[in-house]
DSSP file (Angstrom, degrees, kcal/mol; ACC not computed):
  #  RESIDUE AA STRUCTURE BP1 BP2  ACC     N-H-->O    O-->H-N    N-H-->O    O-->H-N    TCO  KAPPA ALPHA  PHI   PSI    X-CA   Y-CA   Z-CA
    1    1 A X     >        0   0    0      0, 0.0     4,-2.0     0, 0.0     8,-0.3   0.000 360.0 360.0 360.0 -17.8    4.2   48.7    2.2
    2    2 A X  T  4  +     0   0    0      2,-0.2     4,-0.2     1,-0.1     5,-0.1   0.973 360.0  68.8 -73.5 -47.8    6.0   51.7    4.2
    3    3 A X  T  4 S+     0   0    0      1,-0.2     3,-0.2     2,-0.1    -1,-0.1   0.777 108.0  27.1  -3.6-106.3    5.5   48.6    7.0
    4    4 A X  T  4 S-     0   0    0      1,-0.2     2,-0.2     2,-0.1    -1,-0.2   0.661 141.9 -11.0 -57.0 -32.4    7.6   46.4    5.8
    5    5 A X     X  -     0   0    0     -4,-2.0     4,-1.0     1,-0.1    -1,-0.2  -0.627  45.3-153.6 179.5 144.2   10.1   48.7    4.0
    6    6 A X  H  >>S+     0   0    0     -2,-0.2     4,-2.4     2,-0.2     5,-0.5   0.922  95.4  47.1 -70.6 -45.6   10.1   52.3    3.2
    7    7 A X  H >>5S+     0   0    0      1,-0.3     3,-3.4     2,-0.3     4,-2.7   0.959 114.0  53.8 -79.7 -63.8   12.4   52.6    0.0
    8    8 A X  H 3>5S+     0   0    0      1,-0.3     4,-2.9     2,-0.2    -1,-0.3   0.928 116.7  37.4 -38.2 -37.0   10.4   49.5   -1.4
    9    9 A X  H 3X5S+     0   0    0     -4,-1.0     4,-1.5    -3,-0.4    -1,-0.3   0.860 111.1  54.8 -80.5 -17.5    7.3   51.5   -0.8
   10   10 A X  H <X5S+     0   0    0     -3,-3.4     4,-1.4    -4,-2.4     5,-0.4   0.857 116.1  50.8 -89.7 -50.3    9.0   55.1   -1.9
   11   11 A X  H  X<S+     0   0    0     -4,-2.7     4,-2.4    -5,-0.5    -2,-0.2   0.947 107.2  43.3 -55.0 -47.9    9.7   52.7   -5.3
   12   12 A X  H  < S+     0   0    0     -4,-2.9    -1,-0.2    -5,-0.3    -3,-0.1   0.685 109.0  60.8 -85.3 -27.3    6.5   51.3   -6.1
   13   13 A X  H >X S+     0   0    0     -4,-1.5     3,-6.6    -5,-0.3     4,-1.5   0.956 114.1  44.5 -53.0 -73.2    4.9   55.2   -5.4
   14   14 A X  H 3X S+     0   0    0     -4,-1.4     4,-3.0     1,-0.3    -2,-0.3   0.570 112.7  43.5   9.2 -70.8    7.4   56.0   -8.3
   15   15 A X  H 3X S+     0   0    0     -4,-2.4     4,-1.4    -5,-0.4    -1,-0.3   0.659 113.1  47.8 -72.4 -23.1    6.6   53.6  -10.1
   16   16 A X  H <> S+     0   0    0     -3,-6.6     4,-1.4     2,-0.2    -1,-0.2   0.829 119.2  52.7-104.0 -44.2    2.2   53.9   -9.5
   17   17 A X  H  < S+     0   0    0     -4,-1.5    -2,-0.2     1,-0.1    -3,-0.2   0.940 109.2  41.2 -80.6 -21.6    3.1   58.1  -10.4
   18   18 A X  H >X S+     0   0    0     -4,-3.0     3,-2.4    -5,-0.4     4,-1.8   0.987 115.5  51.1 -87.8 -38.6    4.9   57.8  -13.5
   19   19 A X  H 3X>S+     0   0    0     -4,-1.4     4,-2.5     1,-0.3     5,-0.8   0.932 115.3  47.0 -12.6 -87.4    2.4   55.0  -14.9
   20   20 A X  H 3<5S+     0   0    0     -4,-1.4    -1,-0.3     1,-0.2    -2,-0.1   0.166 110.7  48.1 -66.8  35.6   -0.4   57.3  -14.0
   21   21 A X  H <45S+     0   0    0     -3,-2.4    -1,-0.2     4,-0.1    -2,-0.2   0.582 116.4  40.7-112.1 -47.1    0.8   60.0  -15.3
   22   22 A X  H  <5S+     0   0    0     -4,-1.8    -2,-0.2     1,-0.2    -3,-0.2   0.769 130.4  23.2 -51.6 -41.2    1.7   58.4  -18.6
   23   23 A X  T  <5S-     0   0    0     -4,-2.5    -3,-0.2     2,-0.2    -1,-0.2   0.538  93.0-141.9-103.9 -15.1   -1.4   56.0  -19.4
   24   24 A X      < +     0   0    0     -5,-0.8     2,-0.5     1,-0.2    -4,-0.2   0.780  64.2 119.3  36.2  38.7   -3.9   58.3  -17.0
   25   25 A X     >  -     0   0    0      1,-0.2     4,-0.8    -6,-0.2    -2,-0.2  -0.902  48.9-167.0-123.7 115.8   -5.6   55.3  -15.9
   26   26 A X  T >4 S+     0   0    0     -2,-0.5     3,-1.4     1,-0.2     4,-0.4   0.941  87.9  56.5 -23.4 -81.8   -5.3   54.7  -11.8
   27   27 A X  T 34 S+     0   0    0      1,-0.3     4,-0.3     2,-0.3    -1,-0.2   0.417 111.4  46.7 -64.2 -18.0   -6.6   51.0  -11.9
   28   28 A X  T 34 S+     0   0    0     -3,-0.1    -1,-0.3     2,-0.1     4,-0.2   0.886 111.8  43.9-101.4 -19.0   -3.8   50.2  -14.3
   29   29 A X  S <X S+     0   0    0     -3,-1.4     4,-0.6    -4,-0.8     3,-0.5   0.563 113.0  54.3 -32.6 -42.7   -1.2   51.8  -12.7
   30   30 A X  T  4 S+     0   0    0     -4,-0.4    -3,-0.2     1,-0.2    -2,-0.1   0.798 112.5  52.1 -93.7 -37.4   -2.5   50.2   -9.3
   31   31 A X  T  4 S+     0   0    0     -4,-0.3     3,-0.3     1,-0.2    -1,-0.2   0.652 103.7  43.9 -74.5  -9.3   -2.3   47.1  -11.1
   32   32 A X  T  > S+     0   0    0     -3,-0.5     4,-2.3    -4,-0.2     3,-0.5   0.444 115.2  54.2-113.2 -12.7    1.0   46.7  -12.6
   33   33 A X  T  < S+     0   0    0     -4,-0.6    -1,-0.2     2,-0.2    -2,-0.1   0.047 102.2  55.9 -96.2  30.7    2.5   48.0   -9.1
   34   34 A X  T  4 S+     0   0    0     -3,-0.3    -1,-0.2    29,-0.1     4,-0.2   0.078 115.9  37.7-146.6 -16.6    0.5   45.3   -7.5
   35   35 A X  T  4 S+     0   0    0     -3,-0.5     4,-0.4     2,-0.1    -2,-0.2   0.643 124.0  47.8-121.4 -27.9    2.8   42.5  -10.4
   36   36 A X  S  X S+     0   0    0     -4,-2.3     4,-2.0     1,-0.1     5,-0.4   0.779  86.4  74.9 -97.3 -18.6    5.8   44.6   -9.9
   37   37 A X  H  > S+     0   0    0     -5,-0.3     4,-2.2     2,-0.2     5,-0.3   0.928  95.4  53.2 -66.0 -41.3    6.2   45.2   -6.3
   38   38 A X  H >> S+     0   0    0      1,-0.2     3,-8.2    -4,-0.2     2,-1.5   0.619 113.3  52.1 -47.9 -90.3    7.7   41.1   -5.6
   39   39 A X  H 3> S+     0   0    0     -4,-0.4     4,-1.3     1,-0.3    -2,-0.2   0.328 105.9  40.7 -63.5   7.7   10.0   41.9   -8.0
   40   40 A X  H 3X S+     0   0    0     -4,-2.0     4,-1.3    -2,-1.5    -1,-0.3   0.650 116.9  54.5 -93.8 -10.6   11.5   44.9   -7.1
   41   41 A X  H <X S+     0   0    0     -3,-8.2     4,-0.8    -4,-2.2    -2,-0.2   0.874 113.2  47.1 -62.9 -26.8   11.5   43.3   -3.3
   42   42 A X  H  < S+     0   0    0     -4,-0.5    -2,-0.2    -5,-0.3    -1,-0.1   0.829 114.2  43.7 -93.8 -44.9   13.3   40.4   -5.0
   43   43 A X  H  < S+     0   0    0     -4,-1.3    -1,-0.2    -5,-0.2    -2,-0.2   0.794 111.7  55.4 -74.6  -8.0   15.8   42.7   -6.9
   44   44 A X  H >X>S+     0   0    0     -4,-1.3     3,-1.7     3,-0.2     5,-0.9   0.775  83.3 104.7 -82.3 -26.0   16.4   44.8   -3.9
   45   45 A X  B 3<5S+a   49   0A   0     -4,-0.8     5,-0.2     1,-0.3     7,-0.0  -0.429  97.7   7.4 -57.0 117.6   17.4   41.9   -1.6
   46   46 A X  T 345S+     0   0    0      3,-2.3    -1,-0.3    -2,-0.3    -2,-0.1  -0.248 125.1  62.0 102.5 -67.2   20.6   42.1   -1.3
   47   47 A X  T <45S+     0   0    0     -3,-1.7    -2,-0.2    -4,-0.2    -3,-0.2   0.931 126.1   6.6 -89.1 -79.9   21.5   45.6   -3.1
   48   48 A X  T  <5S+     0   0    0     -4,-0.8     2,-0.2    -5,-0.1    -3,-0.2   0.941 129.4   1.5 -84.6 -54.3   19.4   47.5   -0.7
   49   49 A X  B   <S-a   45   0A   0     -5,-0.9    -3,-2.3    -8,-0.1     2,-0.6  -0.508  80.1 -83.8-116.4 177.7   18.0   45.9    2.1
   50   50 A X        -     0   0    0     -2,-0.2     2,-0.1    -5,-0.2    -5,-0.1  -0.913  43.9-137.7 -93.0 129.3   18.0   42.1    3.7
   51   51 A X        -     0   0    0     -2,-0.6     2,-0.2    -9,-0.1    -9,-0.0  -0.472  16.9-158.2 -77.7 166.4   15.5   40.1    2.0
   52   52 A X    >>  -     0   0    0     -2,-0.1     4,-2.3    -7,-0.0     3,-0.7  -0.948  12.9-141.2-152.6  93.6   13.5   38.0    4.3
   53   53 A X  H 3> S+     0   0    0     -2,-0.2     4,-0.7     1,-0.2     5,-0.1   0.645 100.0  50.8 -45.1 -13.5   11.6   34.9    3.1
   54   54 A X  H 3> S+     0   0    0      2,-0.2     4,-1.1     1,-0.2    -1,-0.2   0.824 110.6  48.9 -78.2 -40.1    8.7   35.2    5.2
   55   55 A X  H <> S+     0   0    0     -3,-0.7     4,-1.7     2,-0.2     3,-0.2   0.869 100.3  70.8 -77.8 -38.1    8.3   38.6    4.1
   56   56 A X  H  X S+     0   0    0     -4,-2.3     4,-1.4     1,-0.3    -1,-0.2   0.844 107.2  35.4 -40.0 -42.5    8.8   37.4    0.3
   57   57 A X  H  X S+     0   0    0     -4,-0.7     4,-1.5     2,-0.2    -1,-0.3   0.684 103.6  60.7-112.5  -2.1    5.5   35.8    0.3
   58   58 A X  H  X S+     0   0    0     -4,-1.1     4,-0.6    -3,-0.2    -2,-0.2   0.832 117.5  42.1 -76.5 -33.9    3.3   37.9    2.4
   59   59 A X  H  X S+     0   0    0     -4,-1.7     4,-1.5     2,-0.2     3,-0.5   0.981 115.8  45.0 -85.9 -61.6    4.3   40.8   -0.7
   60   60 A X  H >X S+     0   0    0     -4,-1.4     3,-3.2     1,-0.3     4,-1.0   0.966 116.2  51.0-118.9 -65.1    4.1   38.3   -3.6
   61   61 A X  H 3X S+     0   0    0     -4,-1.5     4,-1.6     1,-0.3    -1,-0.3   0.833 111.9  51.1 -30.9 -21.7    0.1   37.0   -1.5
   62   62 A X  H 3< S+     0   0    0     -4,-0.6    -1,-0.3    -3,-0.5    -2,-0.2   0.882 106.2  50.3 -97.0 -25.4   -0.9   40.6   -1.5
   63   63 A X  H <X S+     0   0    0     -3,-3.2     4,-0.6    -4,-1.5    -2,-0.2   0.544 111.9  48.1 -93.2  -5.6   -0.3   41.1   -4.9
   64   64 A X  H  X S+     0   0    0     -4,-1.0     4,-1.0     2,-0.1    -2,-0.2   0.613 111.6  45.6 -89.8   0.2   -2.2   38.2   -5.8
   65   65 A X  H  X S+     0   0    0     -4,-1.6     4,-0.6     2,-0.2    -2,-0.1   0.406 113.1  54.3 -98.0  11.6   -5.3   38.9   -3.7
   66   66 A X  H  > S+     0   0    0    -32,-0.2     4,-2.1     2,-0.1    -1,-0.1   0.715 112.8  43.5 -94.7 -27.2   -5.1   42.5   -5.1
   67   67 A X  H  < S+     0   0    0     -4,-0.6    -2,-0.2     1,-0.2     7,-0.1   0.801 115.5  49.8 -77.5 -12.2   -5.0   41.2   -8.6
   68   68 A X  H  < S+     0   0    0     -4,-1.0    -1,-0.2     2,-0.2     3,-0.2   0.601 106.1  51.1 -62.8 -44.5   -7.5   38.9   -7.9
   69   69 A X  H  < S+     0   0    0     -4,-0.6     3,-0.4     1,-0.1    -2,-0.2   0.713 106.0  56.0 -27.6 -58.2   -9.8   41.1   -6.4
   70   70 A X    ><  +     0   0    0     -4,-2.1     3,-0.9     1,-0.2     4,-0.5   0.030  69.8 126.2-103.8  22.0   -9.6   43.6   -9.4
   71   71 A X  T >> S+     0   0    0      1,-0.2     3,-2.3     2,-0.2     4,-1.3   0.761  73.1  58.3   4.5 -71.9  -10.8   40.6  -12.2
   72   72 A X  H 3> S+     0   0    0     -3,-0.4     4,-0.7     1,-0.4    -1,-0.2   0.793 109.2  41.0 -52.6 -57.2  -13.4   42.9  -13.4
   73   73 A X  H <> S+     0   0    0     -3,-0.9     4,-1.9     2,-0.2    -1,-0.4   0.543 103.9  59.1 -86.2   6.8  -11.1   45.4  -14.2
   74   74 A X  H <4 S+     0   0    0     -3,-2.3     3,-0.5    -4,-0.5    -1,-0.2   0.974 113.9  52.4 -65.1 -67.0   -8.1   43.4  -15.8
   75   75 A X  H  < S+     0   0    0     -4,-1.3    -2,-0.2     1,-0.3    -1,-0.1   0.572 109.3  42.0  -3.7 -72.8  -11.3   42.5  -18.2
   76   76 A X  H  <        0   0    0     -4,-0.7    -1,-0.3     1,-0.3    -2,-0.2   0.792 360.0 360.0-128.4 -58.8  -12.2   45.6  -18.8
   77   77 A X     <        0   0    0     -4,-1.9    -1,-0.3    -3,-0.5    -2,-0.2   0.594 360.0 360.0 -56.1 360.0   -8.2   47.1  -19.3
């Protein structure tokens, strides 16, 4: 994420430490920053940075092949 843009990626840490701090579960934390990260790319576009379609859907694909990946543990949460 730092890749494509730092302050997105400086948000989403945020976002993955106060989760796990609040719920103590990693894998849910990892998960809900994996469903939030489009949309804070898509509310920063604009306000912060230039949004980019291209770049719009390589973030929104990466957060469905992480959630996709992690089935077992949606299950499980």
């Amino acid at each position: 994420m730092f890749a494509i843009n730092p302050l997105l990626a400086f948000i989403v840490l945020i976002t993955w430490l106060v989760l796990a701090f609040l719920y103590r579960y990693s894998s849910l934390a990892s998960l809900t920053c994996a469903l939030l990260c489009p949309i804070f790319y898509m509310i920063g576009s604009g306000l912060f940075w230039n949004g980019e379609t291209p770049i719009t859907g390589i973030i929104i694909l990466m957060s469905i092949l992480i959630i996709h990946r992690h089935k077992k543990i949606l299950i499980v949460l």
